[in-house]
N, CA, C and O atoms as a GROMACS GRO file, in nm:
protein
  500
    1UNK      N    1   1.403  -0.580  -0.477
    1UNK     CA    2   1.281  -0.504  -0.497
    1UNK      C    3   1.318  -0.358  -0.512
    1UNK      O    4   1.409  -0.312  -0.443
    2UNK      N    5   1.258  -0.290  -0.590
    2UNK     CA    6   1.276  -0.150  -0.634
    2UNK      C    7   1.189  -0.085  -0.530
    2UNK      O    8   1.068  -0.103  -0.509
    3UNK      N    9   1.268  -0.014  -0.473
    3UNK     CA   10   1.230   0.106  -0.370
    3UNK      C   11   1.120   0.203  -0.450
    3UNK      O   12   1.007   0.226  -0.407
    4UNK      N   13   1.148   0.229  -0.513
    4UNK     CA   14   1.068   0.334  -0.616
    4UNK      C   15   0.907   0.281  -0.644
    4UNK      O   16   0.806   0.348  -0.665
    5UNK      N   17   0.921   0.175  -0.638
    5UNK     CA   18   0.775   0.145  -0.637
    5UNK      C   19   0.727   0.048  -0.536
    5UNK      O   20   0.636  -0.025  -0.574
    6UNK      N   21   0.776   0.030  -0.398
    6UNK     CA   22   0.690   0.010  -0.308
    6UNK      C   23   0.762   0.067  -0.128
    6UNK      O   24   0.731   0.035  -0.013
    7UNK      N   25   0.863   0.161  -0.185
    7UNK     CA   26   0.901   0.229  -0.069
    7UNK      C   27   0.982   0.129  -0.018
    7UNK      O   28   0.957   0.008  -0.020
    8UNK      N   29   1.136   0.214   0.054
    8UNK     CA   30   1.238   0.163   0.175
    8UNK      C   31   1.193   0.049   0.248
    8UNK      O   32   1.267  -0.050   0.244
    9UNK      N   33   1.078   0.042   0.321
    9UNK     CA   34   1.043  -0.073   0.371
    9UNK      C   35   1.046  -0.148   0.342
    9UNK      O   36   1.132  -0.224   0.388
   10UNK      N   37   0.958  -0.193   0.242
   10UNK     CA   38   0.944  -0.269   0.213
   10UNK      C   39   1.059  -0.361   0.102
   10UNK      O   40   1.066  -0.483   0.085
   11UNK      N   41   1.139  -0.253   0.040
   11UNK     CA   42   1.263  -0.299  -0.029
   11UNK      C   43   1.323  -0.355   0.090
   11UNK      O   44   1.374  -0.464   0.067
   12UNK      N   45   1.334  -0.315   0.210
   12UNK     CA   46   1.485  -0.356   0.279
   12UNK      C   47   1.418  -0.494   0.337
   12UNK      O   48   1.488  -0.592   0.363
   13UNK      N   49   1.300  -0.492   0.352
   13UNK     CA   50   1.270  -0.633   0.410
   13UNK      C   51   1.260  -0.764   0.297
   13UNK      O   52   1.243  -0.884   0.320
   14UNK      N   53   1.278  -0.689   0.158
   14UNK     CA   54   1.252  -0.802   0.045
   14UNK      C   55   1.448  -0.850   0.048
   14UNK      O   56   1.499  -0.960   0.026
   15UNK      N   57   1.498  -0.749   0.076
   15UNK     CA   58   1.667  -0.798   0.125
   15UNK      C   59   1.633  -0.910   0.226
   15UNK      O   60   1.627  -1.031   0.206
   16UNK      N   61   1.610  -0.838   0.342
   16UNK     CA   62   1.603  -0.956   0.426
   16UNK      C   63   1.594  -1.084   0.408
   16UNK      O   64   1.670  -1.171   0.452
   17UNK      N   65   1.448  -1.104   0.308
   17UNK     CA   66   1.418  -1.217   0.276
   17UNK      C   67   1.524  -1.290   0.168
   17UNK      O   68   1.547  -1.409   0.190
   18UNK      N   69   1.560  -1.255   0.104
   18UNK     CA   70   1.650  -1.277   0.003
   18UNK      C   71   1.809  -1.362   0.101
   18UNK      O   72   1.865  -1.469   0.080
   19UNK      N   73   1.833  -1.260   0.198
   19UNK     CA   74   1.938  -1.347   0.277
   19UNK      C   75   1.889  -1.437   0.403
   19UNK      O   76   1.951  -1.470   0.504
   20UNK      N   77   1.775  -1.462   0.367
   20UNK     CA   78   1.694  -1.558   0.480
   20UNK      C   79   1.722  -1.532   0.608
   20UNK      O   80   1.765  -1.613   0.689
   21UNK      N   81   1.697  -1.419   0.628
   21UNK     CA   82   1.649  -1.375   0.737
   21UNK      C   83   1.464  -1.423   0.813
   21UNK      O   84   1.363  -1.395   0.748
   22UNK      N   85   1.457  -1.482   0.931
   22UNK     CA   86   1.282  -1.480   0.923
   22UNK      C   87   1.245  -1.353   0.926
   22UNK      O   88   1.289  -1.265   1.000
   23UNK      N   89   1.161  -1.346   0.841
   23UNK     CA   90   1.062  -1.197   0.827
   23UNK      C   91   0.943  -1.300   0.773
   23UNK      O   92   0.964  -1.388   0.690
   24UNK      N   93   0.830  -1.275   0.828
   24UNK     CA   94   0.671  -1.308   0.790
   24UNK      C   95   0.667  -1.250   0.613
   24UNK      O   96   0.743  -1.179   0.549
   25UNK      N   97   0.568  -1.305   0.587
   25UNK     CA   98   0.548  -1.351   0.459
   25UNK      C   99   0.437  -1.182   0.422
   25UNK      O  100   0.373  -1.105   0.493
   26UNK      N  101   0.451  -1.188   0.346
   26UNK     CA  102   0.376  -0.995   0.288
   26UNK      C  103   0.324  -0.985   0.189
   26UNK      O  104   0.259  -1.082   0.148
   27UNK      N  105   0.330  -0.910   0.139
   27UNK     CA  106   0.287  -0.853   0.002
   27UNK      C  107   0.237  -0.718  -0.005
   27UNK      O  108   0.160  -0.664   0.075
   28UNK      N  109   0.300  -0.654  -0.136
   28UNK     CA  110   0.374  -0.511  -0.118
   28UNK      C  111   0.240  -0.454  -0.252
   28UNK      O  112   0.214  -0.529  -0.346
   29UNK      N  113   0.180  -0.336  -0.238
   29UNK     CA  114   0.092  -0.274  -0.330
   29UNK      C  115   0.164  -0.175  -0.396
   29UNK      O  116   0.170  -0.071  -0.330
   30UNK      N  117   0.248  -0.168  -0.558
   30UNK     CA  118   0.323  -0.072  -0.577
   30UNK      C  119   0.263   0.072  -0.611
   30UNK      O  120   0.153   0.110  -0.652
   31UNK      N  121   0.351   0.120  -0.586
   31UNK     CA  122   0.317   0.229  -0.667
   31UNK      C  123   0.247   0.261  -0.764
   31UNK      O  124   0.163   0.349  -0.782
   32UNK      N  125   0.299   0.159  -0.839
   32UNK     CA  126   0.210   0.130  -1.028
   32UNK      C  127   0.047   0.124  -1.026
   32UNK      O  128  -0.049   0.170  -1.087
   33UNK      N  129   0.081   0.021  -0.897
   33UNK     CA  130  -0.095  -0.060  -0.903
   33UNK      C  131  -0.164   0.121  -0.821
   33UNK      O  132  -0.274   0.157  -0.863
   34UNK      N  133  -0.114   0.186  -0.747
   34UNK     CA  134  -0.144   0.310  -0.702
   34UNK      C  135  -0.186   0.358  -0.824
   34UNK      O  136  -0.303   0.331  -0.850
   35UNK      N  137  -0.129   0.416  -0.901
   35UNK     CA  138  -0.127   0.512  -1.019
   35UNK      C  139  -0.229   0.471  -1.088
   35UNK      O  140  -0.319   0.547  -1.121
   36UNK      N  141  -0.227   0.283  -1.133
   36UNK     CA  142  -0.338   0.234  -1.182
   36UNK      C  143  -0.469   0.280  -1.146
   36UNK      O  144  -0.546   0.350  -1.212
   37UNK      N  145  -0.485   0.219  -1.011
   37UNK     CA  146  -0.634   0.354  -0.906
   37UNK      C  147  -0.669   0.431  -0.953
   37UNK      O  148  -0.788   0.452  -0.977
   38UNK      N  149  -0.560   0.512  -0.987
   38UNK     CA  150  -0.596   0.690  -0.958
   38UNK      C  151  -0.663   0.689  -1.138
   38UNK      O  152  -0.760   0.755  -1.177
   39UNK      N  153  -0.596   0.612  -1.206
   39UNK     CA  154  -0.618   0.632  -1.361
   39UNK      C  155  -0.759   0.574  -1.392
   39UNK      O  156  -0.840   0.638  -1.460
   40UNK      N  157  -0.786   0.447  -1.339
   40UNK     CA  158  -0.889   0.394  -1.297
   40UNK      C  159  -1.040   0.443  -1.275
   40UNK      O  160  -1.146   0.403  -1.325
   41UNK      N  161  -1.011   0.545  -1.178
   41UNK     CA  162  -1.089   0.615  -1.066
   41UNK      C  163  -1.085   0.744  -1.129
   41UNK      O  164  -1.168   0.815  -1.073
   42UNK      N  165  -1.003   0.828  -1.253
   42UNK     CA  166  -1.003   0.901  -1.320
   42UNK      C  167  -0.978   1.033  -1.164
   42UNK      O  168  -1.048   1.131  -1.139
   43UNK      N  169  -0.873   0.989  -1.099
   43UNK     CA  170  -0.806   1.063  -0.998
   43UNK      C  171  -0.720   1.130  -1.031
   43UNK      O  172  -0.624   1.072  -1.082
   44UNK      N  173  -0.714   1.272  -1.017
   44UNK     CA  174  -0.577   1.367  -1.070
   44UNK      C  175  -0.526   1.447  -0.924
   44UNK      O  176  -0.572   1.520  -0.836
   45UNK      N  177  -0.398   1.379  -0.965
   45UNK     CA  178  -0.307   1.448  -0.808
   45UNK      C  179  -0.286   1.606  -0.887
   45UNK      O  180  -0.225   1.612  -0.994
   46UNK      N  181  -0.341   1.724  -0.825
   46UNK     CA  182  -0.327   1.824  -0.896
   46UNK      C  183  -0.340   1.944  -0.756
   46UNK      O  184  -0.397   1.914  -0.651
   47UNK      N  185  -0.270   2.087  -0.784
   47UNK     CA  186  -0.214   2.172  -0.709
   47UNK      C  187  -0.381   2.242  -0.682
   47UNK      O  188  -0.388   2.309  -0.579
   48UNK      N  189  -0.463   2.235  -0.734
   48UNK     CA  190  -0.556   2.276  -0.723
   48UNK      C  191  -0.727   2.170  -0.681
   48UNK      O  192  -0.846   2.197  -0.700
   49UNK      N  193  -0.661   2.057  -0.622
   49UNK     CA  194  -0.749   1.990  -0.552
   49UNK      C  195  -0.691   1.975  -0.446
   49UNK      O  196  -0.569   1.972  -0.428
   50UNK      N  197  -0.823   1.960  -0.321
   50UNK     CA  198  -0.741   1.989  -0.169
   50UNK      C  199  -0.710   1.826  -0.115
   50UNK      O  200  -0.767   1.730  -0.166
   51UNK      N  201  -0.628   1.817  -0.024
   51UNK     CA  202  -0.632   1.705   0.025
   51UNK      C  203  -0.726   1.638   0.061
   51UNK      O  204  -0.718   1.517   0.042
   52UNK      N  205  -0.883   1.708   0.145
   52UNK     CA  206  -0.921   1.676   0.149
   52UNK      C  207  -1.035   1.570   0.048
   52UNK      O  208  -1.098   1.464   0.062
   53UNK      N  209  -1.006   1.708  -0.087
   53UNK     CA  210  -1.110   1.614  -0.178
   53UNK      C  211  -1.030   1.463  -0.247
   53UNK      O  212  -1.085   1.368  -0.304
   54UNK      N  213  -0.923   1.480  -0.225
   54UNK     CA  214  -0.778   1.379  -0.307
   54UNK      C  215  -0.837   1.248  -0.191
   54UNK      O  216  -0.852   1.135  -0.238
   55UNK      N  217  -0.867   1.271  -0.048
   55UNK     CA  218  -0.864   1.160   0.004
   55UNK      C  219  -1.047   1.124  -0.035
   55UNK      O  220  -1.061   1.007  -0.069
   56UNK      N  221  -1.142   1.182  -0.034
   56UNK     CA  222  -1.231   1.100  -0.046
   56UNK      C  223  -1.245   1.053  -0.175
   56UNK      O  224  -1.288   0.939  -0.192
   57UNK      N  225  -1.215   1.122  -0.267
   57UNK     CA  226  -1.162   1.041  -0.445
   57UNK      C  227  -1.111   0.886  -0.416
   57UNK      O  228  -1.152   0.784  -0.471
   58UNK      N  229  -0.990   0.901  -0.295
   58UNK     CA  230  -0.949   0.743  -0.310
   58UNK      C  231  -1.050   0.650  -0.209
   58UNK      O  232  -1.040   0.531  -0.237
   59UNK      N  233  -1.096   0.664  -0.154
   59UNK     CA  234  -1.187   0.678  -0.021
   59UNK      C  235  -1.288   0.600  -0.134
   59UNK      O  236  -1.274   0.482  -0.162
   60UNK      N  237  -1.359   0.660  -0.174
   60UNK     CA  238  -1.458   0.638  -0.256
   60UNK      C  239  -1.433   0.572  -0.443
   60UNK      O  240  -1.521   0.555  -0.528
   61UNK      N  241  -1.289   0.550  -0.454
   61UNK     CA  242  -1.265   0.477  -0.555
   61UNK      C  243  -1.254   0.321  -0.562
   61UNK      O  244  -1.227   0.254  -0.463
   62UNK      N  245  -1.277   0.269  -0.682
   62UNK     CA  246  -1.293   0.128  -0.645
   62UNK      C  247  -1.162   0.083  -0.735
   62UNK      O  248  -1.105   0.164  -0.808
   63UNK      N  249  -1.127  -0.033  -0.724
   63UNK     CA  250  -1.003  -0.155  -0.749
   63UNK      C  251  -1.025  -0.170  -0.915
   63UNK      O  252  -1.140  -0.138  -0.945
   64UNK      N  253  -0.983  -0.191  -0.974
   64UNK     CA  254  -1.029  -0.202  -1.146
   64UNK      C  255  -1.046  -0.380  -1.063
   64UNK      O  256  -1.042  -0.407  -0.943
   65UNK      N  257  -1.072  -0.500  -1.220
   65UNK     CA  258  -1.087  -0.586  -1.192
   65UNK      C  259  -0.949  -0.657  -1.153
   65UNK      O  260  -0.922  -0.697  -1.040
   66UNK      N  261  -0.871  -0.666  -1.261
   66UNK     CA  262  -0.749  -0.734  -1.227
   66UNK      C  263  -0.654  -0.707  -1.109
   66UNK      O  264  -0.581  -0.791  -1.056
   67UNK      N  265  -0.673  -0.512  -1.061
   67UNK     CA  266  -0.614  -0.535  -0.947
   67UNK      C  267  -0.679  -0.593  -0.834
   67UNK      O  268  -0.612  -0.638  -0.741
   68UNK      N  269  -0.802  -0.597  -0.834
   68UNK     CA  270  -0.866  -0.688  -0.706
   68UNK      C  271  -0.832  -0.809  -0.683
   68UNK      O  272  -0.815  -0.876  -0.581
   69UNK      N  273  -0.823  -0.831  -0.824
   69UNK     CA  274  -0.760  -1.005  -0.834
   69UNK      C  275  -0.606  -1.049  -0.790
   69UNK      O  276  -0.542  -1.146  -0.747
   70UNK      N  277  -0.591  -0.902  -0.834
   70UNK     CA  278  -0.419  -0.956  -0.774
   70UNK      C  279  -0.427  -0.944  -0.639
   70UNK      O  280  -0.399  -1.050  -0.584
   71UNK      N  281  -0.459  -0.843  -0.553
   71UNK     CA  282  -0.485  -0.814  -0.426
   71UNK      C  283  -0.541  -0.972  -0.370
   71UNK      O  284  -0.470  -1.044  -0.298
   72UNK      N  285  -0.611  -0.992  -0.393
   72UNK     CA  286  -0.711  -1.134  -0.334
   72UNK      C  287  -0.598  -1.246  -0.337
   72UNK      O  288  -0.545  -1.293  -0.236
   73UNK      N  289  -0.568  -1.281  -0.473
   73UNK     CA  290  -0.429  -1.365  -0.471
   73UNK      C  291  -0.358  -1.317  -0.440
   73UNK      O  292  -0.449  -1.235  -0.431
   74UNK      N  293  -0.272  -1.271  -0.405
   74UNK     CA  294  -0.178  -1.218  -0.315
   74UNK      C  295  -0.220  -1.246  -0.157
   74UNK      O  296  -0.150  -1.310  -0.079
   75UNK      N  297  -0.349  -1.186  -0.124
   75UNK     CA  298  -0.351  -1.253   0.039
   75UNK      C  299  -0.422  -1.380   0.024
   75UNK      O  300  -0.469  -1.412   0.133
   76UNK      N  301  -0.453  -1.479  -0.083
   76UNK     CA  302  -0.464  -1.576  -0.001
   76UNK      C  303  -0.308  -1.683  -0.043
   76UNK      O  304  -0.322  -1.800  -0.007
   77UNK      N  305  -0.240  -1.666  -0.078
   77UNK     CA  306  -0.096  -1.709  -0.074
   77UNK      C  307  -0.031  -1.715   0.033
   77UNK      O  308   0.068  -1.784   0.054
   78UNK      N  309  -0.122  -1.593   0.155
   78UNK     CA  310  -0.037  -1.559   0.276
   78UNK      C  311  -0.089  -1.660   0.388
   78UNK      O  312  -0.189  -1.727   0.363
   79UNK      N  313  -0.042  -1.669   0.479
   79UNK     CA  314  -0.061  -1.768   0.599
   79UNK      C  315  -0.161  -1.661   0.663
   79UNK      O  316  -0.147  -1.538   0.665
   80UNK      N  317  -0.278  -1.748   0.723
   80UNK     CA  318  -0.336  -1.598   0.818
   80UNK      C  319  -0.494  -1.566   0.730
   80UNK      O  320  -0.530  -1.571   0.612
   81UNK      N  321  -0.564  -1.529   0.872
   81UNK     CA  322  -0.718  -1.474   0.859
   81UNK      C  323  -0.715  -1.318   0.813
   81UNK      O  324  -0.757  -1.255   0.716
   82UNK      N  325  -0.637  -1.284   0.943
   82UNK     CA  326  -0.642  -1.114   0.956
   82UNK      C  327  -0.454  -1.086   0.886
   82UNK      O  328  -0.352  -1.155   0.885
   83UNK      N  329  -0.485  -0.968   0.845
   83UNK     CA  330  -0.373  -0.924   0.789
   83UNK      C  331  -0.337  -0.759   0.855
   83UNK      O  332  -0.423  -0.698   0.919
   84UNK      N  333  -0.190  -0.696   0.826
   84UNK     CA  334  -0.171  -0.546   0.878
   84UNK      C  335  -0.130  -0.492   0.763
   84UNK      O  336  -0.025  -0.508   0.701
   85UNK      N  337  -0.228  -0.422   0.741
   85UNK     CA  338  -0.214  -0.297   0.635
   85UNK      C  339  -0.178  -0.154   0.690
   85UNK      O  340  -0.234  -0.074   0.766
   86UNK      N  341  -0.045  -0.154   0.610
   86UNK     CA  342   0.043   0.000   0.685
   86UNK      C  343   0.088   0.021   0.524
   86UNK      O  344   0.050  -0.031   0.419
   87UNK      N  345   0.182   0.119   0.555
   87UNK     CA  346   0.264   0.241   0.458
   87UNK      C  347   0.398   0.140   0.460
   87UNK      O  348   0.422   0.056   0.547
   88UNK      N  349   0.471   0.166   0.354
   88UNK     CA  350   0.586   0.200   0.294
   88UNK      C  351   0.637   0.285   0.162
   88UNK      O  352   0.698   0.257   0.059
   89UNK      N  353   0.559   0.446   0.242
   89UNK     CA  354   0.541   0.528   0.125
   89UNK      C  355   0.716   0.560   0.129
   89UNK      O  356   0.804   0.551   0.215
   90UNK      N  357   0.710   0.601  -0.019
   90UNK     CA  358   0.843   0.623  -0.067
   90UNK      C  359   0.910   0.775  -0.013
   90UNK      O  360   0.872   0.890  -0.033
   91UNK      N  361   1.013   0.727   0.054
   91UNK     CA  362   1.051   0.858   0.116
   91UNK      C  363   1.044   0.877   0.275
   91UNK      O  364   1.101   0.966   0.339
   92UNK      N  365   0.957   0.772   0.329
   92UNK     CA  366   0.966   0.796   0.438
   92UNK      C  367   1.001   0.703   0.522
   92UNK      O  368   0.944   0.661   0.623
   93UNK      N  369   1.145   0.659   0.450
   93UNK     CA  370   1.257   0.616   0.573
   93UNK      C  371   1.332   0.623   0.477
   93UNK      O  372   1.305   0.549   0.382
   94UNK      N  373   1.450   0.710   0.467
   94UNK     CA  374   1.576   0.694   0.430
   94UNK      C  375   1.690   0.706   0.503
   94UNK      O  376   1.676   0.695   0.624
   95UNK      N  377   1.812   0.729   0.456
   95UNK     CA  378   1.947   0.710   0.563
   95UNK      C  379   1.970   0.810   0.670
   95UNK      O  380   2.043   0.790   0.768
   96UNK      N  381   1.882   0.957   0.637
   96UNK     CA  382   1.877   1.064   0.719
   96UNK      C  383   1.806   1.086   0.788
   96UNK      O  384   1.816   1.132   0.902
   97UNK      N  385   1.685   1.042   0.706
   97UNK     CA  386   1.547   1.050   0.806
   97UNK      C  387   1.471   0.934   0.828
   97UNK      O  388   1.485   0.833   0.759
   98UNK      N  389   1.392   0.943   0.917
   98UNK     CA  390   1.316   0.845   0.930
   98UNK      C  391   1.151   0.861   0.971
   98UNK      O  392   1.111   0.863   1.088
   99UNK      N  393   1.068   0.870   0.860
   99UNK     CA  394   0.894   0.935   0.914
   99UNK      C  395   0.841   0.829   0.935
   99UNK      O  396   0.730   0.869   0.969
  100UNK      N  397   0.834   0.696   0.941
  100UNK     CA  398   0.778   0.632   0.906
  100UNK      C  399   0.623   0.618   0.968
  100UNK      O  400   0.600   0.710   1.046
  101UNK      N  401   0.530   0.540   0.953
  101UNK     CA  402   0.416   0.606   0.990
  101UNK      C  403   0.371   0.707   1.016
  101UNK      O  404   0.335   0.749   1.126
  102UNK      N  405   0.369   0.780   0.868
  102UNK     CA  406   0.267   0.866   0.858
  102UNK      C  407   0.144   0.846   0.800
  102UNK      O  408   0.060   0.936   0.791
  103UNK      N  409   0.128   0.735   0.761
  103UNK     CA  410   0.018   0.668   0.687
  103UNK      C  411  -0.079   0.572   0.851
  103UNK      O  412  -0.059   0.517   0.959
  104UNK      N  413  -0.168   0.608   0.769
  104UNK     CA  414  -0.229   0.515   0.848
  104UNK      C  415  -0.203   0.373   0.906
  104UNK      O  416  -0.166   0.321   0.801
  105UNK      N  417  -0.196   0.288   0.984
  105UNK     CA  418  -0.142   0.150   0.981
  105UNK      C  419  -0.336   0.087   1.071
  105UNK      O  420  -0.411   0.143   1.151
  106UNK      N  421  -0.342  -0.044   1.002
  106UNK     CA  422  -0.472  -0.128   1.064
  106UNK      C  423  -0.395  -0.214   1.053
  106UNK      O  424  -0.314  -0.235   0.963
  107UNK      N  425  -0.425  -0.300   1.190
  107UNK     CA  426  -0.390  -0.434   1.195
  107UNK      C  427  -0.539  -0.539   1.247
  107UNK      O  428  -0.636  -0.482   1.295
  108UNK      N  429  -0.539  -0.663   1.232
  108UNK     CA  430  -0.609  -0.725   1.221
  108UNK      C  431  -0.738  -0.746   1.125
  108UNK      O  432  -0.836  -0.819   1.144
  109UNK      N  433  -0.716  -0.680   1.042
  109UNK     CA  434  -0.745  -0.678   0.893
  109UNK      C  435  -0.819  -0.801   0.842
  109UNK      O  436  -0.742  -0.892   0.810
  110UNK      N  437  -0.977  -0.835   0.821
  110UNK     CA  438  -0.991  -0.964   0.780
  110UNK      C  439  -0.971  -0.922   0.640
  110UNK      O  440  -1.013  -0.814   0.601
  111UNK      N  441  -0.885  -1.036   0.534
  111UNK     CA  442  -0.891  -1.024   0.377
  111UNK      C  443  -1.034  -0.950   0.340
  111UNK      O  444  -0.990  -0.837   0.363
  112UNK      N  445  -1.160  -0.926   0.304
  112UNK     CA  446  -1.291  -0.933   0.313
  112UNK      C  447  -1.275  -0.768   0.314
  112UNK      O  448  -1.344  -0.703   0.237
  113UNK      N  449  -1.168  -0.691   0.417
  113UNK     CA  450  -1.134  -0.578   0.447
  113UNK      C  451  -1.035  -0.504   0.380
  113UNK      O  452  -1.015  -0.382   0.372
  114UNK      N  453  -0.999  -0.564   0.352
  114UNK     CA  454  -0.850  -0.525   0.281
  114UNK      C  455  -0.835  -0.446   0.230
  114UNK      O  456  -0.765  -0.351   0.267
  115UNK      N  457  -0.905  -0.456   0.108
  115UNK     CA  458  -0.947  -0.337  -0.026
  115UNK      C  459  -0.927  -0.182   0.054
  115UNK      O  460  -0.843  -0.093   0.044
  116UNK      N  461  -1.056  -0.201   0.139
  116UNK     CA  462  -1.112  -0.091   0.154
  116UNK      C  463  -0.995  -0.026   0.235
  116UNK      O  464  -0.975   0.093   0.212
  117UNK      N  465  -0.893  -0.103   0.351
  117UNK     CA  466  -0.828  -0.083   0.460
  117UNK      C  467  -0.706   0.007   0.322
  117UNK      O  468  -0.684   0.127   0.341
  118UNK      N  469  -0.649  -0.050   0.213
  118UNK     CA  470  -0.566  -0.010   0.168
  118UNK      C  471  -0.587   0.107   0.096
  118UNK      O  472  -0.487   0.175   0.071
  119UNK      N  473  -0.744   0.163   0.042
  119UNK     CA  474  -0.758   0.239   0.038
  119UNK      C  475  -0.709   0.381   0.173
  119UNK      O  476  -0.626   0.472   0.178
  120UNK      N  477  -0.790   0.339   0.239
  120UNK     CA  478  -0.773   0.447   0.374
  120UNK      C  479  -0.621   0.451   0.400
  120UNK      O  480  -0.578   0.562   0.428
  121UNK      N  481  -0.566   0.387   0.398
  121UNK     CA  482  -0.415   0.340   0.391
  121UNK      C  483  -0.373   0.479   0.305
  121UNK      O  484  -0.296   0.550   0.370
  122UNK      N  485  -0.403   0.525   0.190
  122UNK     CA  486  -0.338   0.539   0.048
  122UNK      C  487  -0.437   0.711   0.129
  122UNK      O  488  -0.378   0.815   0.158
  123UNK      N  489  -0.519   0.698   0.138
  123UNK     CA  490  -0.576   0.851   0.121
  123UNK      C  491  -0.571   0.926   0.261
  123UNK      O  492  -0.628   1.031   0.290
  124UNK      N  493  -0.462   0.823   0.370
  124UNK     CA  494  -0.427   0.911   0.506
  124UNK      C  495  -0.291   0.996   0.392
  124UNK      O  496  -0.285   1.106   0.446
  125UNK      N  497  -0.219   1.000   0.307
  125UNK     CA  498  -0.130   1.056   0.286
  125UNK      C  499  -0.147   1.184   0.278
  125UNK      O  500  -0.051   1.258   0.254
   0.00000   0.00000   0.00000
């Protein structure tokens, strides 16, 4: 898995899995499908909008169709009612440093929630 589009974490645990290691079963929201959002939602990451307005833009943006669909398939593939929606933003775990949670993390997540949880997820950044 390419780090670049769903962050260290989640790359090093798609290793894991790869050398069959047990690690629980996931599913990773890239980057792309991010960008998609923002293009979507006609969201511009720009030096002259504040964080604050950047988070209720995503806050208040909705899923195009196909990514909802992928989102939905994707958790129901997974074992499980409730799910944990956290970060593996890019950059924040590498070999020097380590931030990890700086993003928001929810756990017990019903699917039903998701959307919205990964939003808030995406606009704690």
């Amino acid at each position: 898995m390419d780090s670049s589009l769903t962050g260290s974490k989640a790359a090093n645990l798609s290793v894991l899995i790869h050398n069959r290691f047990p690690v629980p079963k996931g599913y990773a929201v890239t980057t792309e499908a991010f960008k998609d959002f923002c293009i979507f939602n006609g969201i511009s990451i720009r030096d002259d909008v504040s964080a604050q307005e950047l988070a209720e833009a995503i806050t208040n943006g909705i899923f195009s169709p196909d990514l909802a669909n992928d989102i939905g398939r994707s958790l129901n593939g997974l074992n499980g009612t409730s799910f944990a929606i956290r970060s593996s933003a890019i950059g924040e775990d590498g070999f020097t440093d380590s931030m990890g949670e700086q993003l928001q993390t929810f756990l017990c997540v019903p699917k039903e929630q998701a959307q919205e949880k990964i939003k808030a997820c995406w606009s704690s950044f």
